[in-house]
N, C-alpha and C positions, 0 to 999 in steps of 0.2 A: 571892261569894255570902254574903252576910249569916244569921247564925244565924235569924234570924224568916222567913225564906223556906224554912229548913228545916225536913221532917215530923220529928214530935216521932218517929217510931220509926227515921227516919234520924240524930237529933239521936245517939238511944241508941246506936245501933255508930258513933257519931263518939268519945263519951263512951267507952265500952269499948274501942274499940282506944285511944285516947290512955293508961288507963290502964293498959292490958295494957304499951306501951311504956314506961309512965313504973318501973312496980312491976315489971317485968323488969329494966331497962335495957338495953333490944337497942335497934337503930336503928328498927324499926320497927313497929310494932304493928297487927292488923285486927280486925275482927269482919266475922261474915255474917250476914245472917237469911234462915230458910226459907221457906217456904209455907206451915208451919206459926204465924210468926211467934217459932218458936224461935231462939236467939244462939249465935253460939259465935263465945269470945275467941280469939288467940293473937300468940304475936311471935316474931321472927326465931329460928330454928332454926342456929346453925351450929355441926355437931359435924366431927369431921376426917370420916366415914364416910357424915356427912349432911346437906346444904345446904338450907336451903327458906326461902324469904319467910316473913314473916308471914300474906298473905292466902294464900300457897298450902296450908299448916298448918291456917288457919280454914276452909278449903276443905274439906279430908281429914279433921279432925274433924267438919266436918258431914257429909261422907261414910259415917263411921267409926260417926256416930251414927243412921245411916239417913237422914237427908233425900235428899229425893225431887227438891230444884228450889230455889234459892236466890230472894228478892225484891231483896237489894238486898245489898252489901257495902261497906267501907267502911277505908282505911288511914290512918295515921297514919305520917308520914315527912319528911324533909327531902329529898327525891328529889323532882324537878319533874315528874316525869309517873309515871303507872301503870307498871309493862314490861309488854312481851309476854307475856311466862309468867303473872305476874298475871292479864291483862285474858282467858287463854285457859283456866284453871282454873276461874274465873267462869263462864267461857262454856260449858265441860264439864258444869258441873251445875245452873248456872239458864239459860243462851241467851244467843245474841246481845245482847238486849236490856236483859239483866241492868244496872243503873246502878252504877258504882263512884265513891263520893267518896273524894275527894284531898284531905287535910288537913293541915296542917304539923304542926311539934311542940308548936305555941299551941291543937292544935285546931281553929283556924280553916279552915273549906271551902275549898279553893282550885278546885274547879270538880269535876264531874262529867261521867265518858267511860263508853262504851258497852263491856261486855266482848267484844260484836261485833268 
């Protein structure tokens, strides 16, 4: 997927989780956006007491800060596919048809799957 094929407000949680990972240095970085069109950043969580992805984190802040339904989500990783627990956090608060882009650590889109 070529960046010009991508919406300027997906472009932004591509842009945002890349930097959440870079200005962390965790393995991997997300953002969400709501329904509201509101963001929320985050990246990899691993304490001894507590484990969580990055898009599961981005998830639970948007939670945490009342969203109602996520539009789209969006990770930064060196991991070839979404996981499970990602693509089902997603789908916990925006639906099945929530879009999740899959981005490496260049940023570059490497394709988008359904949190379905």
């Amino acid at each position: 997927m070529t960046d010009s094929a991508l919406d300027p407000e997906d472009r932004k949680i591509v842009t945002l989780a890349r930097s959440a990972r870079a200005r962390n240095g965790v393995p991997e970085g997300a953002a969400v956006r709501d329904d509201t069109g509101r963001t929320y950043v985050a990246g990899t969580v691993a304490l001894d007491s507590l484990q969580l992805s990055a898009l599961q984190t981005a998830v639970a802040m948007a939670v945490a800060s009342g969203a109602k339904s996520l539009e789209a989500a969006a990770v930064v990783t060196a991991a070839e596919t979404v996981s499970v627990a990602d693509r089902a956090a997603v789908r916990d608060l925006g639906g099945a048809s929530t879009p999740v882009l899959l981005a490496g650590p260049d940023g570059v889109v490497r394709g988008t799957v359904t949190a379905g």
